[in-house]
N, CA, C and O atoms as a MOPAC input file, in Angstrom:
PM7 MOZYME 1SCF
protein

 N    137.77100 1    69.70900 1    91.24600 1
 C    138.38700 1    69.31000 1    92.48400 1
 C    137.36700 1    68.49100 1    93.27600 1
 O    136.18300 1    68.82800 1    93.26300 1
 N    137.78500 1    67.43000 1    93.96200 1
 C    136.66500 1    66.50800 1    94.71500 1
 C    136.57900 1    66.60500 1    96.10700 1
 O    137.68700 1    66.20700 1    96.46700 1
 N    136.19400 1    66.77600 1    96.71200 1
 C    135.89700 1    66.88600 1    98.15500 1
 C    135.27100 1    65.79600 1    98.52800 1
 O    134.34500 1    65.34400 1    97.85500 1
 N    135.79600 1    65.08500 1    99.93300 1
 C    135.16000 1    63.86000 1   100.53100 1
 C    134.69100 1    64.23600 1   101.78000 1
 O    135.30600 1    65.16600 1   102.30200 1
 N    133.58600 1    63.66700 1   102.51600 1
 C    133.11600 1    64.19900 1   103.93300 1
 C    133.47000 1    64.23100 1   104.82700 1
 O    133.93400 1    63.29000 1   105.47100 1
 N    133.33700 1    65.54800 1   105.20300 1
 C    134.47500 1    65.78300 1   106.58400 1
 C    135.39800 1    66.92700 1   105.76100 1
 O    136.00900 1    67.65200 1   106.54600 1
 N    135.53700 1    67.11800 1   104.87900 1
 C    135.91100 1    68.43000 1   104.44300 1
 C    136.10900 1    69.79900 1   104.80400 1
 O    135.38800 1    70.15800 1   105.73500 1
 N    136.96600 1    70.76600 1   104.28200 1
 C    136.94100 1    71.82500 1   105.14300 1
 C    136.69700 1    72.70900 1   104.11400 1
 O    137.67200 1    72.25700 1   103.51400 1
 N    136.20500 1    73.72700 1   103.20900 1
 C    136.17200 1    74.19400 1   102.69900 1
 C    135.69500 1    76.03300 1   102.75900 1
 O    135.20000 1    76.56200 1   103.75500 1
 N    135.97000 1    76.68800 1   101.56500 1
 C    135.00200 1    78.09900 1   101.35400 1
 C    134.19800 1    78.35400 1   100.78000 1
 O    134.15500 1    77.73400 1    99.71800 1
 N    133.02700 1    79.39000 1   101.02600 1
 C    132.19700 1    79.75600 1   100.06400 1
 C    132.31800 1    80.93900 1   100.19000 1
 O    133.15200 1    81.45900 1   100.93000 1
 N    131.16800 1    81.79600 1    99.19700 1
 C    130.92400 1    83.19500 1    99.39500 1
 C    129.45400 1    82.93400 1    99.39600 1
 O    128.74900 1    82.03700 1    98.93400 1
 N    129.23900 1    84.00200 1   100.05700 1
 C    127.89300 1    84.04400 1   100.40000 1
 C    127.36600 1    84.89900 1    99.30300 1
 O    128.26500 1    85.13300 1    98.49600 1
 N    126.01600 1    85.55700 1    98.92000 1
 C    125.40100 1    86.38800 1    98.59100 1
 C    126.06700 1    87.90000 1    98.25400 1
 O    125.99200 1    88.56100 1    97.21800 1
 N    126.75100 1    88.19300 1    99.53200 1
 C    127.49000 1    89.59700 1    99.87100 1
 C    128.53500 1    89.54100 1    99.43700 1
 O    129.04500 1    90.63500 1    99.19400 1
 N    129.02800 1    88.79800 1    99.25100 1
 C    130.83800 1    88.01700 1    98.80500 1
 C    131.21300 1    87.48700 1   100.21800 1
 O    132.39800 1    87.16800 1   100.12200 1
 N    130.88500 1    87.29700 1   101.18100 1
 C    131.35400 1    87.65400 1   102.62300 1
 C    132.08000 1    86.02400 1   102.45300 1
 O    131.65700 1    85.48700 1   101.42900 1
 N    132.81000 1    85.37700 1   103.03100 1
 C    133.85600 1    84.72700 1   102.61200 1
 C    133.02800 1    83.27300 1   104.20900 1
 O    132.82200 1    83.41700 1   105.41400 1
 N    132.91600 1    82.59300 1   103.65200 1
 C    132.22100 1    81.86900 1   105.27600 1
 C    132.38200 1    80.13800 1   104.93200 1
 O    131.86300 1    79.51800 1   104.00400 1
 N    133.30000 1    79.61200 1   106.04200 1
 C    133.74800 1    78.35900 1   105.84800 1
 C    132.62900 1    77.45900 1   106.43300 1
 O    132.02800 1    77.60200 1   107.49700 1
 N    132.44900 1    76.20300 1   105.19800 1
 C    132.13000 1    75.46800 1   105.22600 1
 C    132.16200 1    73.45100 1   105.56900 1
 O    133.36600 1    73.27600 1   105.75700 1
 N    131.67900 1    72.45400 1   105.67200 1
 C    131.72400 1    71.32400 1   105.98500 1
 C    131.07800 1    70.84000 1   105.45300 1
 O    129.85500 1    70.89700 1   105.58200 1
 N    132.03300 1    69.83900 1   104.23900 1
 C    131.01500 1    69.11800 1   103.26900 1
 C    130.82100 1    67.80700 1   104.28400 1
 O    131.66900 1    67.14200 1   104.87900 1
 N    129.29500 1    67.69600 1   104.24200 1
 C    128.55000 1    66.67600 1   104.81200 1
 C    128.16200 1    65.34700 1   103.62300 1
 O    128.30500 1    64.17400 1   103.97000 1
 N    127.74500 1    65.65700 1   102.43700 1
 C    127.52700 1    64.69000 1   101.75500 1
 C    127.79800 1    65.23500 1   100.31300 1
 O    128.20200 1    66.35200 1    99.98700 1
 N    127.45900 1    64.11200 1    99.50200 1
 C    127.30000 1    64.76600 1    97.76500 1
 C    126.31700 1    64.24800 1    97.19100 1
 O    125.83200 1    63.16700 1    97.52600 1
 N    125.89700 1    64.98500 1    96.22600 1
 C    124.48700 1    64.95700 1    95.61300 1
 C    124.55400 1    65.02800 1    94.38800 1
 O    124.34000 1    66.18900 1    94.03700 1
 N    124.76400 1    64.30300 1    93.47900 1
 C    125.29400 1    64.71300 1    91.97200 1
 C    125.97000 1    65.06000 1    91.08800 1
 O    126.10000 1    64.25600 1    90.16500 1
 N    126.67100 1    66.37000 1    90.99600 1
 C    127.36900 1    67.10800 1    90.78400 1
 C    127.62500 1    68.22600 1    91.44400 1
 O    128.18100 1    69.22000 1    90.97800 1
 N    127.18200 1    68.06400 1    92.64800 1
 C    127.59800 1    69.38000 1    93.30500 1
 C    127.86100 1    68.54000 1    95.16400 1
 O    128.12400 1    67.33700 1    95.16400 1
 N    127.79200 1    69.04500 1    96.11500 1
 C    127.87700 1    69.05900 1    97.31400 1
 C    127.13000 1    69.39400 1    98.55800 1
 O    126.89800 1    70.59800 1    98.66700 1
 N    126.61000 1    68.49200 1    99.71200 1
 C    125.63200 1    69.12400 1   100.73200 1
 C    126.82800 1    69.98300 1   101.42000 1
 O    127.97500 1    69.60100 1   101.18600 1
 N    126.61400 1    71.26600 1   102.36200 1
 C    127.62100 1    71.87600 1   103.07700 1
 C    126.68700 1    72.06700 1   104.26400 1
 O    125.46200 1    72.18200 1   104.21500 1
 N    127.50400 1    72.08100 1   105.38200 1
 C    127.33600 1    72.70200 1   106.63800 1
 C    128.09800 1    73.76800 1   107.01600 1
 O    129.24600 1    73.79400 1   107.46000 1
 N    127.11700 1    74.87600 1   106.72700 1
 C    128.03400 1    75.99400 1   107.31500 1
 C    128.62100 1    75.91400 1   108.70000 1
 O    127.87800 1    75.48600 1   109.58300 1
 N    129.70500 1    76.22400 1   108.97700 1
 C    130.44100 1    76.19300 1   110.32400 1
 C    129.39600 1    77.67200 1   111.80700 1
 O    129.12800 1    78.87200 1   111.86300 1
 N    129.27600 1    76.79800 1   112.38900 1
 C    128.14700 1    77.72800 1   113.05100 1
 C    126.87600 1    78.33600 1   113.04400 1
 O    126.32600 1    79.02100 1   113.90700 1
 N    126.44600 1    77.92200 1   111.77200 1
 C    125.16000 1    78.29700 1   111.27400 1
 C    124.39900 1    76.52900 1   111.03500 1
 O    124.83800 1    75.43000 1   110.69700 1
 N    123.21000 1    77.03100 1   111.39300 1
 C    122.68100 1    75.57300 1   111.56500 1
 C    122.09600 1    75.25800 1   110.50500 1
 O    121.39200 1    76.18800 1   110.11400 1
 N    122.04600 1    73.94700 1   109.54400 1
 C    121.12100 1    73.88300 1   108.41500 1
 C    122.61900 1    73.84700 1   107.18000 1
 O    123.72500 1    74.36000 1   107.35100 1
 N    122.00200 1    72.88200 1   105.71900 1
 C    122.68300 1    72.62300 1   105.22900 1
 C    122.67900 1    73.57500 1   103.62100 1
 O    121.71000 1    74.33400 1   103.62300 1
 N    123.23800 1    73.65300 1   102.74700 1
 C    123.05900 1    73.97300 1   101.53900 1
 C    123.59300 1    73.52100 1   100.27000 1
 O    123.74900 1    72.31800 1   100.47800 1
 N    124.03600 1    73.79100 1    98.86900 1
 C    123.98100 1    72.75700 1    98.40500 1
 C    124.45200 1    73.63600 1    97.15500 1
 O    123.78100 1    74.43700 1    96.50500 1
 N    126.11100 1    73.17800 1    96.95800 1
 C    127.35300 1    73.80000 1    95.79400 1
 C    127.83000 1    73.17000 1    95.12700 1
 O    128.54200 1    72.19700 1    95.37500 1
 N    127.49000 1    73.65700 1    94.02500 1
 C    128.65500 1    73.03800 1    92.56500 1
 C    130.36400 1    73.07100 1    93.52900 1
 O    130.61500 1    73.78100 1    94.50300 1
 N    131.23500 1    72.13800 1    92.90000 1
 C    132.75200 1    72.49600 1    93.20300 1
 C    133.11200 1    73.30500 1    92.67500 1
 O    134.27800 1    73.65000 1    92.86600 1
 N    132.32600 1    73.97400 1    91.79000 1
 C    133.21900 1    75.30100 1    91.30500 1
 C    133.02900 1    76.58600 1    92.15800 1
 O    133.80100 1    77.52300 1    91.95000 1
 N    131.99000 1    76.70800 1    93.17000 1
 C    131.72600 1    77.96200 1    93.92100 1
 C    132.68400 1    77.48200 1    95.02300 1
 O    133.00300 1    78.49500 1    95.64500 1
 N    133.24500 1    76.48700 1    95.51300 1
 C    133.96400 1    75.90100 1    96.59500 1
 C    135.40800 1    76.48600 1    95.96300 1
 O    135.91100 1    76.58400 1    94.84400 1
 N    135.75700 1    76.80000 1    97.28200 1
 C    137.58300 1    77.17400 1    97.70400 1
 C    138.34200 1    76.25600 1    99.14400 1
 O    137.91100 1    75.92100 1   100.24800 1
 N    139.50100 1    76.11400 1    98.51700 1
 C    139.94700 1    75.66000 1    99.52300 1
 C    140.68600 1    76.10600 1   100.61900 1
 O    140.94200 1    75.48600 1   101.65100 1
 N    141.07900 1    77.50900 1   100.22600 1
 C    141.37200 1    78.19500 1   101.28600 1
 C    140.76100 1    79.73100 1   101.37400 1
 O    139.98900 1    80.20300 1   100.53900 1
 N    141.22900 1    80.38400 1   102.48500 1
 C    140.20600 1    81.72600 1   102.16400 1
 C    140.81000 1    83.15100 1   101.02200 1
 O    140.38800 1    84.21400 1   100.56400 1
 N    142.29400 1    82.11400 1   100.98300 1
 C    142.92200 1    83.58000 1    99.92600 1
 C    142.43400 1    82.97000 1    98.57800 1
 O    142.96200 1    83.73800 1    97.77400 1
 N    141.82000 1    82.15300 1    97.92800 1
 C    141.59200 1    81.29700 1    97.11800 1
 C    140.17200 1    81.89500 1    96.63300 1
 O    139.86600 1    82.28300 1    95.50500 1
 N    139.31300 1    81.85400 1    97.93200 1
 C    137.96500 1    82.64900 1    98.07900 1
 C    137.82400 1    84.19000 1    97.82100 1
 O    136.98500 1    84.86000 1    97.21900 1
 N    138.99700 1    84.49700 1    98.52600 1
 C    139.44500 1    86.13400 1    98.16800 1
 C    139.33700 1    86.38600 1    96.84400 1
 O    138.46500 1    87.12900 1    96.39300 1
 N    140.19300 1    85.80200 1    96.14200 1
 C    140.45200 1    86.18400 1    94.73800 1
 C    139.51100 1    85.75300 1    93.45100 1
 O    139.58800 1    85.96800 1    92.24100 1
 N    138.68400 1    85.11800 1    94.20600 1
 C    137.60200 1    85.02500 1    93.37900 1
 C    136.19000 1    85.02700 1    93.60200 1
 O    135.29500 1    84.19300 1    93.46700 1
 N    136.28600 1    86.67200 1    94.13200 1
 C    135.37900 1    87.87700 1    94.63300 1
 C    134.94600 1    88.27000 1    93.05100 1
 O    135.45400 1    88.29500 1    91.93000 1
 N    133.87300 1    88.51100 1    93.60800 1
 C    132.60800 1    88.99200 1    91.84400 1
 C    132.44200 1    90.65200 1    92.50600 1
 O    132.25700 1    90.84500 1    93.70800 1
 N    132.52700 1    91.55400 1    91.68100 1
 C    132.04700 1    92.95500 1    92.06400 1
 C    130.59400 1    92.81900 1    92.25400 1
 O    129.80300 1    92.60100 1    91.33600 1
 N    130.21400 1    92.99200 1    93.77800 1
 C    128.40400 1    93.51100 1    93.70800 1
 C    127.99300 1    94.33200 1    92.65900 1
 O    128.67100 1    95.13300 1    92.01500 1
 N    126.45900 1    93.96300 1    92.52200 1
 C    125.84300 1    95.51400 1    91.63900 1
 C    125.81500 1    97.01700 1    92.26800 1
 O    125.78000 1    96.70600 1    93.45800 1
 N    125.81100 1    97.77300 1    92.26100 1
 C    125.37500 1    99.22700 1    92.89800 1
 C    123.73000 1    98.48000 1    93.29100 1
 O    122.92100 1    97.80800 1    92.65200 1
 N    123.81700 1    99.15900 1    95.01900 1
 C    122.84600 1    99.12200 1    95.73600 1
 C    122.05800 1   100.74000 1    95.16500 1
 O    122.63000 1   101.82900 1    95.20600 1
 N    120.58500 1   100.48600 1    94.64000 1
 C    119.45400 1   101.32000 1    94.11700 1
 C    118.90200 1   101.90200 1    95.47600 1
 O    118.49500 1   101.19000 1    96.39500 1
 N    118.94200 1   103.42700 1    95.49700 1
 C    117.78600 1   104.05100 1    96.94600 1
 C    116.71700 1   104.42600 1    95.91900 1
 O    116.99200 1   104.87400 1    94.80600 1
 N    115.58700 1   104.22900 1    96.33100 1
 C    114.36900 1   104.75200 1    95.92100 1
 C    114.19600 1   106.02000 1    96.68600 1
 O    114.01200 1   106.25300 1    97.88000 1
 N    114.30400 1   106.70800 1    95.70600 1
 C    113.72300 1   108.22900 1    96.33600 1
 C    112.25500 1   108.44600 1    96.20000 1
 O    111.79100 1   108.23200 1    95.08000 1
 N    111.34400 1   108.87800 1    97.25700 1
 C    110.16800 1   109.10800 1    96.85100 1
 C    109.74100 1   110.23800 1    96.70300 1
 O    110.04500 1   110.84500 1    97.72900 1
 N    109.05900 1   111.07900 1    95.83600 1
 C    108.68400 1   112.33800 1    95.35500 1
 C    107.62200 1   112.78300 1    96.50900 1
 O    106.93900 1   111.93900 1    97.09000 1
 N    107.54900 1   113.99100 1    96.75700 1
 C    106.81600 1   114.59100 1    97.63500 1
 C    105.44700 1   114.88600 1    97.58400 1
 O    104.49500 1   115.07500 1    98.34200 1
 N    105.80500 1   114.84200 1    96.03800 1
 C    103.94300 1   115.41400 1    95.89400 1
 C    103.09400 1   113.96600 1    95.68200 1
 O    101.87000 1   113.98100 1    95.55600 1

């Protein structure tokens, strides 16, 4: 899918957390983005890009299990 600048798009973040984006330019094969409210740019294949947020929804990755380190007493 191609996106031109001025775009409105989705990503997932790290967390899955779902956070719309503004393609600013393109770079190769992938895309510069401006996150909406967050200052500073980053930089996506079109395949991590959605175009809407139920789109983004459904292609949620299960996190790993978060590890507690227990520390031994002695």
């Amino acid at each position: 899918m191609t996106y031109v600048r001025g775009d409105s798009c989705y990503i997932l973040d790290e967390e899955n957390n779902i956070i719309m984006a503004k393609v600013v330019g393109r770079k190769g094969n992938g895309y510069l983005l401006e996150r909406v409210g967050i200052c500073g740019t980053l930089f996506k294949e079109a395949k991590a890009m959605f175009r809407s947020e139920e789109e983004a929804e459904m292609n949620k990755k299960p996190l790993p299990p978060k590890i507690k380190v227990q520390l031994s007493d002695y």
